[in-house]
C-alpha positions as CSV (number, residue, x, y, z in Angstrom):
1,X,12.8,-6.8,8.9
2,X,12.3,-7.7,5.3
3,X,10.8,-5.7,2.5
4,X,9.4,-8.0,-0.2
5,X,9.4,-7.4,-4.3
6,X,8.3,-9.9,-7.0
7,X,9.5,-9.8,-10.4
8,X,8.9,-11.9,-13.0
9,X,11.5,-13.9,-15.0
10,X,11.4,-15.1,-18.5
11,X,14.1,-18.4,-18.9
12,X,14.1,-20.8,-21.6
13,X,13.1,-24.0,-20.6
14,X,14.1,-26.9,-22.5
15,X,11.2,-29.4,-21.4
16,X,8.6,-26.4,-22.6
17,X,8.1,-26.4,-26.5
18,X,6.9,-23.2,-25.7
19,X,10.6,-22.2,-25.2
20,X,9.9,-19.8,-22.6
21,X,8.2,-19.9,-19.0
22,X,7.4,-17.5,-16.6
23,X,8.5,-18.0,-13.2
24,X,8.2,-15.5,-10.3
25,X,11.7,-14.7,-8.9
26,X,11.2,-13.5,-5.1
27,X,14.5,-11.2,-3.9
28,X,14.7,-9.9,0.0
29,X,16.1,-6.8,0.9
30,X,16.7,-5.8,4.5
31,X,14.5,-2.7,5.7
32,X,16.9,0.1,6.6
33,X,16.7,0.9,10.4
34,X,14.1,3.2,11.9
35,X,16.6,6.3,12.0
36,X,17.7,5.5,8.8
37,X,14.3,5.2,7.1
38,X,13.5,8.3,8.9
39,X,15.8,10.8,7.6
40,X,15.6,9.1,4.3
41,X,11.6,9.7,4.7
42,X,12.0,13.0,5.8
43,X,14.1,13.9,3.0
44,X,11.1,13.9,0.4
45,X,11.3,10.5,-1.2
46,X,7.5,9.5,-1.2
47,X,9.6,5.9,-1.8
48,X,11.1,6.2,1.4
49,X,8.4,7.6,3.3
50,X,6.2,4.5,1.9
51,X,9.3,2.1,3.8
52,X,9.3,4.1,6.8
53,X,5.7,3.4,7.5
54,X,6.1,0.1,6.9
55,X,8.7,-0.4,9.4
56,X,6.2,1.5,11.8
57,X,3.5,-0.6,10.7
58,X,5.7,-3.5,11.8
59,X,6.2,-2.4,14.9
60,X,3.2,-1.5,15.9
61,X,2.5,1.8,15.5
62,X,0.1,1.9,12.8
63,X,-1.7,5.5,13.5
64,X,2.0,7.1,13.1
65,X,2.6,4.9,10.0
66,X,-0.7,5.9,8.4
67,X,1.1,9.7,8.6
68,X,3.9,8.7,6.3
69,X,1.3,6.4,4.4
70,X,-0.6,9.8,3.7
71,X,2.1,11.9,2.7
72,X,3.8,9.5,0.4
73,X,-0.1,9.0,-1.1
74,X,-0.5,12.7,-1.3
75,X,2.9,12.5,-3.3
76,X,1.3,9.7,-5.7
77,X,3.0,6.6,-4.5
78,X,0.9,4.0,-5.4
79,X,1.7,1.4,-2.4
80,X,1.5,4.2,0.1
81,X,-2.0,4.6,-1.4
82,X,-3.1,0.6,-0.9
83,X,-0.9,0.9,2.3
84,X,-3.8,4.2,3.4
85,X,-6.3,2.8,2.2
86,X,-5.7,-0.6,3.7
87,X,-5.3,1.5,7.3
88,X,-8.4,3.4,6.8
89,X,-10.4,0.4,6.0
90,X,-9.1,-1.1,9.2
91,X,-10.6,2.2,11.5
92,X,-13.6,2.1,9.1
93,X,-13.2,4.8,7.0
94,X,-14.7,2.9,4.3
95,X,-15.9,6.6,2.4
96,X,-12.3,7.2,3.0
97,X,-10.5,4.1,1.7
98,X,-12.7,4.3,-1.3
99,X,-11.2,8.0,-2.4
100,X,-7.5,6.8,-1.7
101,X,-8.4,3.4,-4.0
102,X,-9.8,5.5,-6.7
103,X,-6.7,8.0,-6.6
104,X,-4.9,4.9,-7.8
105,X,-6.2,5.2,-11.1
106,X,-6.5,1.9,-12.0
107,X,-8.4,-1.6,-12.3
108,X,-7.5,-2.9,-8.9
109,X,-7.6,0.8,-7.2
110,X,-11.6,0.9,-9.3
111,X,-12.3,-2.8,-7.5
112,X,-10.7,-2.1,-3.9
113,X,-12.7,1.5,-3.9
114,X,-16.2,-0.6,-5.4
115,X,-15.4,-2.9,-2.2
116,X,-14.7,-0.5,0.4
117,X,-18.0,1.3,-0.1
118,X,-19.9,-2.4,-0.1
119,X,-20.0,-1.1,3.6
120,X,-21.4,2.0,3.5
121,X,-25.4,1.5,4.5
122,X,-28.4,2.6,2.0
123,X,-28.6,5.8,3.4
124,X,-25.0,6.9,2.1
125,X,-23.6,7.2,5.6
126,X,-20.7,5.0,6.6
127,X,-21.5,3.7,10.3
128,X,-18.1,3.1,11.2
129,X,-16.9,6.5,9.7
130,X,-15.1,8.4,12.2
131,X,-16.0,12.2,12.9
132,X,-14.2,14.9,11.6
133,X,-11.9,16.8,13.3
């Protein structure tokens, strides 16, 4: 499994007069194993609790990932918060989603929230809202 992260480079370029151009540099790491990420997770790293429900989202299991999603979210990791918010858009929990986006405290967290609740009928009630428990 491979984890993903963009950076961007700055490197002169001789055929610019500009001097300098920016070029996204794409590195792969390898995802730890399950039992790895797990005890790394369980250690208290909203980091790793982020990557281990991402490896459970891989695999399939995407109710036990949102759990790690939540606790790393709760923690203030902001991809675990997209990575919730994502989830809960996917079960309809567009009221939800919306909260998680906003926690982000930014532009895009503003503009993901704005769109989740493009859902939610007149009345204020989300229809695909799940019950509470």
């Amino acid at each position: 499994m491979i984890f993903r992260r963009r950076r961007q480079r700055t490197s002169p370029d001789n055929n610019n007069q500009g001097g300098n151009s920016q070029e996204p540099e794409v590195s792969f790491t390898t995802l730890p194993s399950e039992t790895a990420a797990r005890q790394a997770a369980e250690g208290g790293s909203p980091i790793e609790m982020n990557r281990l429900g991402v490896i459970l989202k891989t695999q399939g299991r995407v109710d036990e990932a949102a759990v790690w999603f939540e606790k790393a979210a709760a923690a203030g990791n902001k991809d675990a918060i997209g990575n919730l918010g994502l989830y809960l858009l996917s079960q309809g929990r567009n009221q939800e989603a919306a909260e998680w986006f906003r926690r982000a405290g930014d532009a895009l967290g503003d503009a993901l929230a704005r769109n989740a609740l493009s859902g939610i009928d007149d009345a204020g009630s989300d229809p695909g809202r799940r019950p509470e428990r």
